[in-house]
C-alpha positions as CSV (number, residue, x, y, z in Angstrom):
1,X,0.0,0.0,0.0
2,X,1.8,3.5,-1.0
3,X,1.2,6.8,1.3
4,X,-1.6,7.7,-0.5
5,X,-3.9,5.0,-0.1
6,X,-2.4,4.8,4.0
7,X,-4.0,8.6,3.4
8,X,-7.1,7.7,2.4
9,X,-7.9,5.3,4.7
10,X,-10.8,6.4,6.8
11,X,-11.0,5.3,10.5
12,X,-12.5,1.8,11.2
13,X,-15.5,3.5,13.2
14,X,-15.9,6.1,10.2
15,X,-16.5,2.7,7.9
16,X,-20.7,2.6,7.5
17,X,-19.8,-1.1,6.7
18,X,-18.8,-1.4,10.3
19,X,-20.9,1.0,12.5
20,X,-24.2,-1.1,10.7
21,X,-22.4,-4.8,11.1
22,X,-21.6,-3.4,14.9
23,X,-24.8,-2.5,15.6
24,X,-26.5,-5.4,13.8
25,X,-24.5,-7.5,16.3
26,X,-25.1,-5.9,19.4
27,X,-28.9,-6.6,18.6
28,X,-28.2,-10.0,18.2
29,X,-26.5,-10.6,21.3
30,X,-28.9,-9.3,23.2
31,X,-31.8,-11.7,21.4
32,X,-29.1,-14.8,21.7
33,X,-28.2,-14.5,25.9
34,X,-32.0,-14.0,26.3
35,X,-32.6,-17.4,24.3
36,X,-30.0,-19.0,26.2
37,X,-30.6,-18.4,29.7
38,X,-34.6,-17.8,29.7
39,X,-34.8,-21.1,27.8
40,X,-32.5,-22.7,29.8
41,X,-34.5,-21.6,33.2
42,X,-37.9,-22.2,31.7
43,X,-37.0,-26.0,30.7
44,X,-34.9,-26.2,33.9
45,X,-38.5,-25.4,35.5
46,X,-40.8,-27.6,33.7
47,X,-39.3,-30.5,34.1
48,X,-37.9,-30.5,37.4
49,X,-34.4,-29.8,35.8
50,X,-34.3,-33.2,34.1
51,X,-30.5,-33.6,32.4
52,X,-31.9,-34.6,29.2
53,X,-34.0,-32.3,28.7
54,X,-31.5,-29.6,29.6
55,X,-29.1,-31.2,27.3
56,X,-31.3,-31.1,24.2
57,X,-30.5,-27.5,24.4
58,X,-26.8,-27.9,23.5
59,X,-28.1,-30.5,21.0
60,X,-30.0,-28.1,19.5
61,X,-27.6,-25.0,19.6
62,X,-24.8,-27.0,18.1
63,X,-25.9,-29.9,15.7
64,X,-27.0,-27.5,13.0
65,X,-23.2,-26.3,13.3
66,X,-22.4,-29.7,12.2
67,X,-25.0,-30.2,9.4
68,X,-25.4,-26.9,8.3
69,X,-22.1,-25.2,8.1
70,X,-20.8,-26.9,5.5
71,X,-23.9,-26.3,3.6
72,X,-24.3,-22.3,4.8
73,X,-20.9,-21.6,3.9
74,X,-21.3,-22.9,0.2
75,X,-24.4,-21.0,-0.3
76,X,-23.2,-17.8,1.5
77,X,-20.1,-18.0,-1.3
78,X,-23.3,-18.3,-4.0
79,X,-25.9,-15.3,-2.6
80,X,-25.9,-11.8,-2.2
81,X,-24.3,-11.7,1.3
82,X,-26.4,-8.5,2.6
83,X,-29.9,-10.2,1.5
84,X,-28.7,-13.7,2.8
85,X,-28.2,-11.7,6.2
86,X,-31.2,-9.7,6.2
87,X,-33.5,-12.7,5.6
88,X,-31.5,-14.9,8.4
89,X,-32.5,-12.6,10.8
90,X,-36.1,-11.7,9.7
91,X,-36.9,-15.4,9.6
92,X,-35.4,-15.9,13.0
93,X,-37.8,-13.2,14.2
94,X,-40.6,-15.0,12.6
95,X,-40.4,-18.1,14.3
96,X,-39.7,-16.6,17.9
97,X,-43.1,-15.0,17.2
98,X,-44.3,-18.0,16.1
99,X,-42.9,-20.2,19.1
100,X,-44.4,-16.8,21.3
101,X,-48.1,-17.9,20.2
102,X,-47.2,-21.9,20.9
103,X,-46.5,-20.5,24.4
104,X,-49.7,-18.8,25.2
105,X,-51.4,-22.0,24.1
106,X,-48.9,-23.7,26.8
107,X,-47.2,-25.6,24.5
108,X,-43.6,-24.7,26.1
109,X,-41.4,-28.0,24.3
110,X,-41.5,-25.2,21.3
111,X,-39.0,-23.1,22.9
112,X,-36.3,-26.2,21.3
113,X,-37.6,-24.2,18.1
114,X,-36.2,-21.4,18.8
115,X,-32.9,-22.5,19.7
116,X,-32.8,-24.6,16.9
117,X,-34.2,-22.3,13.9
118,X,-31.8,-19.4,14.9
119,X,-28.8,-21.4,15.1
120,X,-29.4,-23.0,11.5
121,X,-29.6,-19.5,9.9
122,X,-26.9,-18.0,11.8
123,X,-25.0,-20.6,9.4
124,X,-26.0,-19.1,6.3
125,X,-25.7,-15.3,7.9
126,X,-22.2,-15.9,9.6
127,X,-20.4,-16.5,6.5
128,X,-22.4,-14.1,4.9
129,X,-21.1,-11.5,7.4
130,X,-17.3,-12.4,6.9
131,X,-17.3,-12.2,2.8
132,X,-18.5,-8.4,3.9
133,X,-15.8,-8.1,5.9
134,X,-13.8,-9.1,3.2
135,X,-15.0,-6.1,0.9
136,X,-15.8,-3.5,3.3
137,X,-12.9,-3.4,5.6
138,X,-9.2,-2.7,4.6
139,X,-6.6,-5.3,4.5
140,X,-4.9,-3.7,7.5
141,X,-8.3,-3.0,9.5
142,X,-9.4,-6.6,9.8
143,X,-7.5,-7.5,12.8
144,X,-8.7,-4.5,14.7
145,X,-12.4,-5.0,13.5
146,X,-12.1,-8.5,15.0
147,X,-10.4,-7.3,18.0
148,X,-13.4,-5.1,18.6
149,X,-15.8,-8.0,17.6
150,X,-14.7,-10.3,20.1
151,X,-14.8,-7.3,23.1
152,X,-18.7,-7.3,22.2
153,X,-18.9,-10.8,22.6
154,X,-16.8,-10.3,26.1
155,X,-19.1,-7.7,26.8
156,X,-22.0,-10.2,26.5
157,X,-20.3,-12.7,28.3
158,X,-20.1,-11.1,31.2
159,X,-23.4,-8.9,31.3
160,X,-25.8,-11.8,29.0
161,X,-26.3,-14.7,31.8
162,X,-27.7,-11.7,34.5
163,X,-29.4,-10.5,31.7
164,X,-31.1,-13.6,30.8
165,X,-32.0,-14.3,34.6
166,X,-33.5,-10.8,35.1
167,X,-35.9,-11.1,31.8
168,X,-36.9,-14.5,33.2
169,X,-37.1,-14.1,36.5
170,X,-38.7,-10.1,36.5
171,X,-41.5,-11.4,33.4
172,X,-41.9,-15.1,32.2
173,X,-41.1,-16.9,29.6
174,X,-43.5,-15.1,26.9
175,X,-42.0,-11.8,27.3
176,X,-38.6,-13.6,27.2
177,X,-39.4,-15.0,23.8
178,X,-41.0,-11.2,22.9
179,X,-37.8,-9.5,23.6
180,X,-35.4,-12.2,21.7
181,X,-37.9,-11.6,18.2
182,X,-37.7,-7.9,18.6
183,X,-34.4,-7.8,18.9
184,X,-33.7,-10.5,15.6
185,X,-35.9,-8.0,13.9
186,X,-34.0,-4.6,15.0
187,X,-30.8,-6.7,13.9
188,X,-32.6,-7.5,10.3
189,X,-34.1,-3.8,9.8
190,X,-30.3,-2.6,10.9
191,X,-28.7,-4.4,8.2
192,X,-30.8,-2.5,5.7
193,X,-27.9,0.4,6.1
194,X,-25.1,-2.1,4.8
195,X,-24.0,-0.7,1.4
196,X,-25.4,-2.6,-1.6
197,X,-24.2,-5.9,-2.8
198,X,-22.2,-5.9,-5.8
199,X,-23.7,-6.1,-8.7
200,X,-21.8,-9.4,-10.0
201,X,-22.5,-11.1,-6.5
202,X,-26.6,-11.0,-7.6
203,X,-26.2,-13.1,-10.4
204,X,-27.4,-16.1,-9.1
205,X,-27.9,-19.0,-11.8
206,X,-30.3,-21.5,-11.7
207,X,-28.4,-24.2,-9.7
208,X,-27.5,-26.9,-12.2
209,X,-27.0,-30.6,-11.2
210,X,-24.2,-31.4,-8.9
211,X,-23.4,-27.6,-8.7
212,X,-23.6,-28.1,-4.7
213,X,-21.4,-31.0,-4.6
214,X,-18.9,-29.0,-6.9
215,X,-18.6,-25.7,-5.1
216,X,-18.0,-27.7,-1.6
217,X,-15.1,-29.7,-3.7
218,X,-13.7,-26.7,-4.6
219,X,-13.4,-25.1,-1.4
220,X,-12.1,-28.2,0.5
221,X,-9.2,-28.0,-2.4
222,X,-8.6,-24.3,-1.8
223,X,-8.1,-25.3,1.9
224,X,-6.1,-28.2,1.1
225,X,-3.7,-26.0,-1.5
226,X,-3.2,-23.3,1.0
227,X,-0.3,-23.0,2.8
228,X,-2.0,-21.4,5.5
229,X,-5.2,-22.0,5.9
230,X,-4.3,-26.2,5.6
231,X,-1.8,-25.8,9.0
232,X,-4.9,-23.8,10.3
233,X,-7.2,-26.4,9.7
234,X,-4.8,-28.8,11.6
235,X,-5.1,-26.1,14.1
236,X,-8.7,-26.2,15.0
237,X,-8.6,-29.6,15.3
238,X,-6.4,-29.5,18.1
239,X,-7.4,-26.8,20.1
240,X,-11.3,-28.4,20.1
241,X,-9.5,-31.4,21.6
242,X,-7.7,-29.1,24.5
243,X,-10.6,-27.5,25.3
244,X,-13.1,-30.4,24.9
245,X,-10.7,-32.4,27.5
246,X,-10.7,-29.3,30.0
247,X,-13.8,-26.9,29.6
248,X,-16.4,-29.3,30.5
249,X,-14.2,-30.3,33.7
250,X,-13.5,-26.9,35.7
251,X,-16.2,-27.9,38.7
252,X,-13.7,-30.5,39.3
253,X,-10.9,-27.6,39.8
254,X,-12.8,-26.2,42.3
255,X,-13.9,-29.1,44.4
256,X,-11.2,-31.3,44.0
257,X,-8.1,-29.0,43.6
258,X,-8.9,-26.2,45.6
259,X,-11.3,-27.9,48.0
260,X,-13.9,-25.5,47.1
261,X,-17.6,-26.1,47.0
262,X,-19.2,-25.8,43.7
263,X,-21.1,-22.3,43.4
264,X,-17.1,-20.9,43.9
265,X,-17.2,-22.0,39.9
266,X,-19.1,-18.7,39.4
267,X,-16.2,-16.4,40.6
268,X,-13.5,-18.1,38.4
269,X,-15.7,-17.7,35.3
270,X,-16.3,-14.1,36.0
271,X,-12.6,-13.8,36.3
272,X,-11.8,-15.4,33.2
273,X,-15.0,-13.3,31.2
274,X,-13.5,-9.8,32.8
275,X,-10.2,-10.8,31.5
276,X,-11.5,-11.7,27.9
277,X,-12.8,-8.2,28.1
278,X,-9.8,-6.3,28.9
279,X,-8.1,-9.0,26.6
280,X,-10.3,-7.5,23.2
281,X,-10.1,-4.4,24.5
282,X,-5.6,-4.2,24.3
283,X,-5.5,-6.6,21.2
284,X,-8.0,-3.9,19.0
285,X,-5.0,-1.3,20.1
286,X,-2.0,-3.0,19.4
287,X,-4.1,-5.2,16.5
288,X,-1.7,-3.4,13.7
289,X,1.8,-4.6,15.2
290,X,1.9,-8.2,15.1
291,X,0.5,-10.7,12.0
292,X,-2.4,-12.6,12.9
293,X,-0.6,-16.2,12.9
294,X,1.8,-15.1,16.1
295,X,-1.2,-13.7,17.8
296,X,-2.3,-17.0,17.2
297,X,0.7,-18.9,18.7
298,X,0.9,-16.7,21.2
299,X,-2.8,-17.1,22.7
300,X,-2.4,-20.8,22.3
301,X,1.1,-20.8,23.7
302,X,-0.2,-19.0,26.8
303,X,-3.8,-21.1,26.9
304,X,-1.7,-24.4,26.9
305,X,0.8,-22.7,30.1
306,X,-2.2,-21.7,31.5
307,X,-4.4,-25.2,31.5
308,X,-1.1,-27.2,32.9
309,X,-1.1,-24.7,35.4
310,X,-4.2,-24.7,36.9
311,X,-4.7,-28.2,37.0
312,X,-1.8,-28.7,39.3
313,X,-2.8,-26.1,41.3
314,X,-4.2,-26.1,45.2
315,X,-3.7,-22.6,46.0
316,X,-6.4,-20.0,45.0
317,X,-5.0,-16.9,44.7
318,X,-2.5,-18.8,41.5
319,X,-5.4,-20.7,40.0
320,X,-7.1,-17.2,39.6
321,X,-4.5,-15.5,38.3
322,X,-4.2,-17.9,35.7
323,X,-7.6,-18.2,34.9
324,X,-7.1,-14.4,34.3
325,X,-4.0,-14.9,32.3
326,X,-6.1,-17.7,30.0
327,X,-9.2,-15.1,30.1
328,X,-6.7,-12.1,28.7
329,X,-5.4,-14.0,25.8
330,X,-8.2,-16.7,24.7
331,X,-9.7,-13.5,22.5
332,X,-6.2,-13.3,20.6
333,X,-7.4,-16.7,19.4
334,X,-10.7,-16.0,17.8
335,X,-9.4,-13.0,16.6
336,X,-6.8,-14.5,14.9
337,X,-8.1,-17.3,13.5
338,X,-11.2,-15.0,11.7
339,X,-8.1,-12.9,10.5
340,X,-6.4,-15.5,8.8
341,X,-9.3,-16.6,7.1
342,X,-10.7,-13.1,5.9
343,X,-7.0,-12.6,4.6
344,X,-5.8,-16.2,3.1
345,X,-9.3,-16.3,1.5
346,X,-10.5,-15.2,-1.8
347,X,-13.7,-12.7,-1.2
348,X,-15.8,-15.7,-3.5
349,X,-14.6,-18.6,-1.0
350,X,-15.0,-17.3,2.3
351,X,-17.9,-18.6,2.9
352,X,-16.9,-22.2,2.2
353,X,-13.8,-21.8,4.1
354,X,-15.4,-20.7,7.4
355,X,-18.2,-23.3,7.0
356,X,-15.6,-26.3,6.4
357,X,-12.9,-25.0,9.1
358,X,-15.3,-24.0,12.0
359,X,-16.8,-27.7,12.5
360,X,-13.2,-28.8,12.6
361,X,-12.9,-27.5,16.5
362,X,-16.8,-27.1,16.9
363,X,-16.8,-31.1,16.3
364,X,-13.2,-32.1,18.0
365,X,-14.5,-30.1,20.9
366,X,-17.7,-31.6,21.1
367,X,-16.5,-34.8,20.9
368,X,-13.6,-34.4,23.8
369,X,-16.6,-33.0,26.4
370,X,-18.8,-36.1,25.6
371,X,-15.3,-38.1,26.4
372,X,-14.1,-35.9,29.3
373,X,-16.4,-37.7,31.9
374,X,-15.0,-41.1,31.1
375,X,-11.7,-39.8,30.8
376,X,-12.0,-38.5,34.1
377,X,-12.6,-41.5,36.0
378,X,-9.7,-43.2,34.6
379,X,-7.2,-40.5,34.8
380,X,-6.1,-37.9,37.6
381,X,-7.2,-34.1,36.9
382,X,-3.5,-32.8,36.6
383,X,-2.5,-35.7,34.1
384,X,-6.0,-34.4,31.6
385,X,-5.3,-30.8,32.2
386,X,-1.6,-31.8,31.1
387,X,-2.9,-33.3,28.2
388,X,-5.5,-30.7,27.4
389,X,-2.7,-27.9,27.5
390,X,-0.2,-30.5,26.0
391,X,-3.1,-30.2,22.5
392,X,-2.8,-26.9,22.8
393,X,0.9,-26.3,22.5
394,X,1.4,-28.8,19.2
395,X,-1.2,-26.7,18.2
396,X,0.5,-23.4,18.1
397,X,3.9,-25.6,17.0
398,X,1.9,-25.9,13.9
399,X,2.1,-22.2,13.3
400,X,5.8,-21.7,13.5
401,X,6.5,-22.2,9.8
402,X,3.9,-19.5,8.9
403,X,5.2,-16.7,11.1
404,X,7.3,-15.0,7.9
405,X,4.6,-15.9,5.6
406,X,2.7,-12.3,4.6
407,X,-1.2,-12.2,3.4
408,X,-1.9,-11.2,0.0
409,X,-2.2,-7.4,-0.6
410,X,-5.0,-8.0,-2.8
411,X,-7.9,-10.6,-3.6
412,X,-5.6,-10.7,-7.1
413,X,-3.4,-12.1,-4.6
414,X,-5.2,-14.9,-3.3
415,X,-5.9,-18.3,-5.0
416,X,-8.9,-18.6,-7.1
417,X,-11.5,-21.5,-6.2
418,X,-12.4,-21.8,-10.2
């Protein structure tokens, strides 16, 4: 990029791109930590806080991740991303009004619906979202736009479960359900800000036979002909196994290792969500002066210390430093991983190469928490947290090779899925 153009570029928050996308997302968040912990109270209630039942929340929060991103992703690459994004959300308010009149008739098993129809769009919208990124924000922005991303989503973390609680417990369940629609559709009618799609991205063809099939071979041999984004792949697949092994297991920190009782799990995680906070907050400053694959290694480099750490610890004061440590640099992960991808990807395959990559460490991670319970009653908690952290470093070993490799300047730069 010569001095002009470093001129010329305006400031991330002067970008209309990003003050709409922001916004769009704040809306969201506030709909999704509604859904989460109203639905998770009002099924706790109804049926006497039955395990399964509670469960089929997850199930229906992250199976459409594995059935649907792959799928989402290809067809994000194929529509107008702005339109894909706008209908996502409207038809996610649609059926939490929908669900809203099951309720007043008392059928409450329809608040699954919810969960499950907003989590299936979101994998059409997500993908969406990042090909925009890819056109709207400049090449040296995208770091910092992520940065500030995943501060939103610390926000949330630590403000969404008491705001979840308070819309359950001050109303019920139906004005729950009313505030997660209206807020899908303030997110939809937001988006209508976002500049137009580009002309060639509305050409969409009559899908021919096997077209499907064809674009989702295409973008798993982009991926696989990368020479970043096939080490990242290897990448997600080991850091959903270290925090598979260890994330499902921290009440067993507490009342085994620091001889705790149970509700102390609350402090550590609001610890470790203040930390993420502070963590987006330093990485959106300093986001220009280090490439997004050290970031990487870095936050995995410090995750893995962090995990061996606190499960050989017994003394309080060091496991909650650590769990601050972990908290302050788990963002430089996220935020580094939607960096690569956004720069190693052509703006025509994004979409496939976040719906292919993400169920990589949504699925490894899955997997590893369904495990960790039988894992843990063969093995000692230090040896998994070992382990865990153990994942974690080979993980960022992977990225050593890439750390003098620089991103294309321009899509021209970047391979070409046809």
């Amino acid at each position: 990029m010569n001095a002009v153009d470093a001129v010329k570029t305006p400031s991330l928050f002067a970008n209309r791109f990003f003050q709409t996308i922001l916004l769009s997302n704040v809306m969201l968040q506030i709909g999704i930590w509604v859904r989460n912990f109203a639905i998770l109270m009002h099924v706790a209630d109804k049926t006497n806080e039955d395990p399964l039942a509670i469960s089929l929340i997850s199930v229906a929060e992250f199976a459409p991740i594995f059935i649907f991103s792959f799928i989402g992703g290809t067809f994000a690459d194929r529509w107008r991303p702005k339109r894909t994004m706008i209908w996502c959300d409207l038809l996610s308010a649609v059926s939490v009004f929908v669900v809203l009149l099951t309720l007043l008739l008392e059928i409450w098993q329809a608040v699954f619906f919810v969960t499950l129809v907003s989590a299936i769009l979101s994998q059409f919208s997500q993908p969406s979202a990042m090909r925009l990124f890819k056109v709207h924000v400049p090449g040296e922005q995208l770091q910092q736009s992520m940065a500030l991303f995943q501060s939103l989503v610390a926000v949330f973390m630590v403000v969404g479960p008491a705001l979840g609680v308070f819309v359950y417990q001050q109303f019920d369940i139906s004005w729950a359900v009313a505030i997660m629609g209206i807020a899908f559709l303030l997110s939809g009618l937001v988006l209508f800000r976002l500049p137009a799609d580009k002309a060639e991205g509305g050409t969409e063809a009559p899908p021919q036979k096997g077209q499907f099939r064809r674009e989702l071979s295409e973008g798993v041999s982009y991926i696989l002909n990368s020479p970043v984004l096939k080490p990242l792949g290897l990448t997600f697949i080991l850091a959903g196994i270290a925090v598979g092994i260890s994330q499902s297991l921290g009440l067993f920190v507490v009342t085994e290792r620091l001889d705790k009782p149970k509700e102390f799990l609350q402090f550590m995680m609001i610890v470790n969500g203040s930390a993420m906070l502070l963590g987006g907050g330093v990485i959106a400053v300093i986001a220009k002066k280090i490439s997004p694959q050290q970031l990487l290694a870095l936050g995995m480099l410090v995750e893995g210390l962090c995990t061996i750490g606190i499960g050989f610890s017994q003394n309080v004061a060091l496991t909650m430093a650590l769990q601050f440590l972990a908290g302050f640099f788990f963002p430089t992960i996220h935020i580094a991983i939607s960096t690569m991808i956004l720069k190693w990807s052509d703006e025509s395959v994004v979409g496939r190469v976040n719906g292919i990559l993400n169920p990589l460490f949504v699925g490894t991670m899955t997997v590893m928490m369904l495990l960790a319970g039988m894992i843990k009653s063969v093995l000692p908690l230090q040896i998994i947290f070992a382990l865990s952290g153990a994942f974690m470093l080979i993980g960022m070993t992977v990225l050593i090779p890439l750390f003098w490799l620089k991103a294309p300047e321009s899509e021209a730069g970047a391979a070409q899925p046809h």
